[in-house]
N, C-alpha and C positions, 0 to 999 in steps of 0.2 A: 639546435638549428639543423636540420635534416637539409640538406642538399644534392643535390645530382651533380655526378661528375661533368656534365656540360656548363652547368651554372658555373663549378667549379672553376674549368678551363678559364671560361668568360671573365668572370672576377678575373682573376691573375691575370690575364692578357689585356684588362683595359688599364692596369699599371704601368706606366713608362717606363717606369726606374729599377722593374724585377731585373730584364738582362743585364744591367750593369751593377747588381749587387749580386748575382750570378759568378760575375767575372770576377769581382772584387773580392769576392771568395775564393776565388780559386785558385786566383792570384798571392792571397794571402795565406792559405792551405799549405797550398803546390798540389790539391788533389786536381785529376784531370778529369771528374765530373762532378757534377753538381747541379741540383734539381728542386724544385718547389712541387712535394707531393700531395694529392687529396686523398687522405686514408680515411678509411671508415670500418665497419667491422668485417667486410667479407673481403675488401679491396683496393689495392693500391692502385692512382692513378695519375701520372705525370702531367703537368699542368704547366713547366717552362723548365726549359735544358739549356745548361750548358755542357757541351760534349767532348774534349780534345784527344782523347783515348778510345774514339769505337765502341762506346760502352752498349751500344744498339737499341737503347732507349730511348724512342721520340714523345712528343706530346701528344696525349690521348690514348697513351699505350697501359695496356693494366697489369695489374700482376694480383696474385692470390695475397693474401695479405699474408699467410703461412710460411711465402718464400720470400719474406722479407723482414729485415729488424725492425722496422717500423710499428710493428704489431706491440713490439715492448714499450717504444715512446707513446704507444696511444694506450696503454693498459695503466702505463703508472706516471704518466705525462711528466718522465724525465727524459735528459739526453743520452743519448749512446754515444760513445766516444772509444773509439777501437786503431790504437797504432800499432799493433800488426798482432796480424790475427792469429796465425800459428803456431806463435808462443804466448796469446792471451791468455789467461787462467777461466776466463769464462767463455769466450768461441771459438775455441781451438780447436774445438769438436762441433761445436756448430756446422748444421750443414749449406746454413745459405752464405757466408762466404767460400764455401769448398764452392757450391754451384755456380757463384757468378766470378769467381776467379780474383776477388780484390783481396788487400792485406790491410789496408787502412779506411779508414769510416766514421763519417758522424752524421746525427740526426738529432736537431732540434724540433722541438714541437713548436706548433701554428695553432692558433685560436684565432675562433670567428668571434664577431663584436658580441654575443653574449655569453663569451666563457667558454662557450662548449669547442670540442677539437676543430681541428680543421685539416690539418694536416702535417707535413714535417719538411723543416728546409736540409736536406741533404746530400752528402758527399762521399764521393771513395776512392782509390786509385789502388792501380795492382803491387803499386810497390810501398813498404811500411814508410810513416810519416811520423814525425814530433807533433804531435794533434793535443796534447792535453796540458797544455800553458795556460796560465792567467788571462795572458792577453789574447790568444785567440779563443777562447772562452769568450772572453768579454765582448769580442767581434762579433763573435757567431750570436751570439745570446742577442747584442743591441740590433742587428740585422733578422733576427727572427724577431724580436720583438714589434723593430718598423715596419717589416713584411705582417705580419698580423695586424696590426694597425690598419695599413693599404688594403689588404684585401677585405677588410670589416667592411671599408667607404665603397670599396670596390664592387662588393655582392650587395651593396644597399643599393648602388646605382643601378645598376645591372638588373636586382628586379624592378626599382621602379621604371626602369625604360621597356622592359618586358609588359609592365603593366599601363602602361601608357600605349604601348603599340595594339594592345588588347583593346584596351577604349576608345581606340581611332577605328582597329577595323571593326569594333560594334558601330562604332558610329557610323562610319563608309556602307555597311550593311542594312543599318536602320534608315541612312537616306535613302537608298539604294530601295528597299522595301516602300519609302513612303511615295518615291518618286514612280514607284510601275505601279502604288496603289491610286496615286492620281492621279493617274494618265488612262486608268482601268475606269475610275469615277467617272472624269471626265469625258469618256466615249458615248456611254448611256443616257450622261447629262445633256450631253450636244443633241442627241437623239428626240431628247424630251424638248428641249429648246426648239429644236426644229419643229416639230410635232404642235406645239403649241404657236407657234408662225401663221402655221397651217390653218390649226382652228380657226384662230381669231381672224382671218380675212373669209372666213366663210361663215361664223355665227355673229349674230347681231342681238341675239337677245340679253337683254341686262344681264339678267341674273347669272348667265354662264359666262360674261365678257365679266363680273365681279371674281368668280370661280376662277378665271385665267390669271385674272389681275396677280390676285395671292398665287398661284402656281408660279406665275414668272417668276416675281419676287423672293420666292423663295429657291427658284434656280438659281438666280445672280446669288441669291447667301448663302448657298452650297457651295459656286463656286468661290466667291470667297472667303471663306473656310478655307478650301484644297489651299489656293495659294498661298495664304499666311502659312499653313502647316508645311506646305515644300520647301517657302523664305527661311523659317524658320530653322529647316532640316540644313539647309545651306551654310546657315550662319553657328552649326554646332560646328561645322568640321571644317570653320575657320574661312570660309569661302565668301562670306557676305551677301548680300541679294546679288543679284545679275543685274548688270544692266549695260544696254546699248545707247552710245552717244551719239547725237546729229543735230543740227540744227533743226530748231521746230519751230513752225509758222502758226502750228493747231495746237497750241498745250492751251490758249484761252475755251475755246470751243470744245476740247476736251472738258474742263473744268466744268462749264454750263452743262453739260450733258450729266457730268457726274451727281449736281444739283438736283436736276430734274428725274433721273433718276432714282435718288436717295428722299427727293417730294411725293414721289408716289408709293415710295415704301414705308413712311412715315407723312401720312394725309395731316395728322394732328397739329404737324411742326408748321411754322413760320421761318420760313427761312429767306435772309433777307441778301442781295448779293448784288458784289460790284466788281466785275469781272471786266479788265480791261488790259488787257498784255498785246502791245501793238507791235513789239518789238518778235527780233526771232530768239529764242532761247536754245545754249546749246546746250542739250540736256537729252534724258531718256522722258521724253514726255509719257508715254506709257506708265512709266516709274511712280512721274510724281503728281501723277494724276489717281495713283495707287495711294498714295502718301495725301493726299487732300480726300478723298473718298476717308481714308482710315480715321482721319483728323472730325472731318465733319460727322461721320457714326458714331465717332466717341462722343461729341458733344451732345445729337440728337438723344443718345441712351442715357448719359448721367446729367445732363441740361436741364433747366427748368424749361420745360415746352411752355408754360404761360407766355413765356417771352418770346421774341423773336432767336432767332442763332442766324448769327452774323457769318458772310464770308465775303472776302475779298483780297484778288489780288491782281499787281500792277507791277509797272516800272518803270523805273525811276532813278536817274545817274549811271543806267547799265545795272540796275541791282534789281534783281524778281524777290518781291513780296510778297509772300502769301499766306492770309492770316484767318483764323478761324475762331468764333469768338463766341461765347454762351453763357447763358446765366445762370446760379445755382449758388448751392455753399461754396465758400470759400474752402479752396484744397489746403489743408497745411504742410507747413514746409518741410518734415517727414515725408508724407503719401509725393509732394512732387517730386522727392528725389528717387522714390521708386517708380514715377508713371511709367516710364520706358524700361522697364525691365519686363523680359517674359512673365505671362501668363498670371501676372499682381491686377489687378481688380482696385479700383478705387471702393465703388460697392460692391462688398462679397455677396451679399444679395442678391445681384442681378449677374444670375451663371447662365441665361437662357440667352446671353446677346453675343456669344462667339466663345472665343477660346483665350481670351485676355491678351494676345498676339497682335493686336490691331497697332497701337502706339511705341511695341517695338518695331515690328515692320518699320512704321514712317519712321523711325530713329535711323535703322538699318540704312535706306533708300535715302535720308541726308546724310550719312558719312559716306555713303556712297559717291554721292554727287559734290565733297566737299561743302558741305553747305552748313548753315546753322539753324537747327530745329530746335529753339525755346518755349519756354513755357509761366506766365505769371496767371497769379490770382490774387486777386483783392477785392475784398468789398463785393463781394459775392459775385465776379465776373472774371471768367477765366479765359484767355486767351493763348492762343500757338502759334508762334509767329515762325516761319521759313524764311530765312536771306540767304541769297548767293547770285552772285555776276552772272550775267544772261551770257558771258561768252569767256570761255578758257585764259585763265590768269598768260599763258602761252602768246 
């Protein structure tokens, strides 16, 4: 496992319990320093200190791996264990304790969770120590051992939160992206919409008042397009649709409009409707007039048009009902537990009617508004029924 000594730091510092096995060493040594290093082949790199002797070594500080004995715990992945240096039989001549002035030292080796080194938990002090007992053996060993352990969970964490921060700011970037490419769309579109205002109060001739008919129509399904694709972009990065609450007197007549609107984009359909909301709802009528437009296009495109498609809705004990109703195959109970999920298609055959966004939208836009957005089919009639209080549980 190849690592950089930042990750390195990282790991070891999201550990609690390094500084007090730190201490617990030191305490049980008597050495007055002691450290958790990242060695690799070119470089030693301190990663958590204990320090009660000046030893001038903080965290993040390096050293050549040459001026250090660490170089030997990572060549033959044994301990060095040194009670006084200048009567040792092997670093008496040694130069790295002539350089940094200690007599006593030990260095256990650290492994990262696949085996490979990591680094070493080590100690030294300038005056000679009794360092080579059973039982500080035994300490030292079950404390490198838990420290490699921790730091295995430690570097597992640590990239996956690197890697999650990485997929948020793509994400924040890609809304970010989708959000000035709709607002760039929708400049031109307004443009054309007006444009087309225009014509139709100065031409009267059929055939070009047919020609507009389909242009309009197909402005309003550009625009929504944009907005599923922004809801959409909202609800990756955890945001959910937007929506503004107020009391609304016009979500009925909203509704009608949406009708008649969706009648002349589909001339073939039947659409039959009982639109009667007397009451005020607090709601984003905007929203859920987004969410009944989404409801009633899913029905006209996978619907049997022979038949009529139902809609209605009302109120009744304070609860707004709003239900949308069409005939066709029976969905089965597989395909409904996917309807509200992005960009799932009942018929994959029909990729020419949006972007499969439509009936998550309306899902979005009822948890939104608390509300419950259902769904049955039987007996080849499939129905989407909306409840929720016309006024705040509050």
């Amino acid at each position: 496992m190849l690592q950089s000594s930042a990750s390195a730091i990282a790991a070891v510092r999201a550990i609690d319990s390094v500084p007090h096995i730190l201490k617990l060493v030191a305490e049980s040594t008597e050495v007055g320093f002691v450290c958790v290093a990242h060695v690799t082949e070119n470089s030693w790199t301190a990663c958590a200190v204990y320090d009660l002797i000046d030893f001038n070594i903080e965290i993040g500080d390096h050293l050549e791996i040459t001026e250090t004995l660490c170089e030997r715990v990572r060549a033959k992945h044994q301990k060095v264990v040194i009670e006084h240096a200048t009567s040792d039989p092997i670093y008496r001549d040694h130069s790295v304790p002539k350089q940094y002035g200690f007599q006593s030292y030990f260095s256990y080796p650290l492994y990262n969770a696949d085996g490979t080194f990591f680094g070493t938990l080590c100690g030294l002090d300038k005056k000679p120590l009794t360092l080579k007992t059973d039982k500080l053996n035994s300490m030292i060993s079950s404390f490198a051992s838990l420290l490699s352990r921790q730091i295995a969970d430690a570097a597992t964490q640590v990239a996956t939160e690197r890697e999650l921060r990485g997929q948020r700011e793509a994400v924040t970037l890609r809304e970010q992206n989708i959000a000035i490419l709709g607002h760039d769309i929708r400049t031109p579109l307004s443009s054309i919409s007006m444009g087309l205002d225009v014509i139709e109060h100065h031409v009267d001739e059929p055939q070009v008042a047919k020609i507009l008919k389909i242009m309009r129509a197909s402005t309003l399904r550009i625009s929504r397009l944009i907005s599923d694709v922004m809801d959409f972009a909202h609800t990756r990065v955890g945001q959910g649709v937007k929506i503004s609450l107020s009391e609304s007197d016009n979500l009925g007549s909203r509704l009608v409009h949406i009708i008649s609107e969706l009648q002349n984009g589909y001339p073939k359909a039947e659409i039959d409707s009982e639109i009667d909301i007397r009451e005020k709802v607090y709601c984003d009528d905007e929203r859920l007039s987004q969410l009944f437009s989404n409801l009633l296009i899913n029905a006209l495109i996978h619907g049997d048009l022979s038949q009529p498609v139902k809609t209605e809705a009302s109120v009744e004990d304070a609860i707004l009902r709003i239900e949308v109703t069409n005939h066709g195959p029976t969905i089965t109970k597989d395909a409904l537990a996917n309807l509200f999920e992005p960009f799932w298609r009942l018929d994959q055959e029909k990729t020419g009617e949006g972007l499969g966004l439509g009936l998550f939208i309306a899902s979005e836009i009822s948890k939104a508004h608390d509300a419950d957005l259902s769904v049955k089919s039987t007996e080849g009639v499939t129905c989407f029924t909306l409840t929720m209080p016309v006024r705040p549980a509050s």
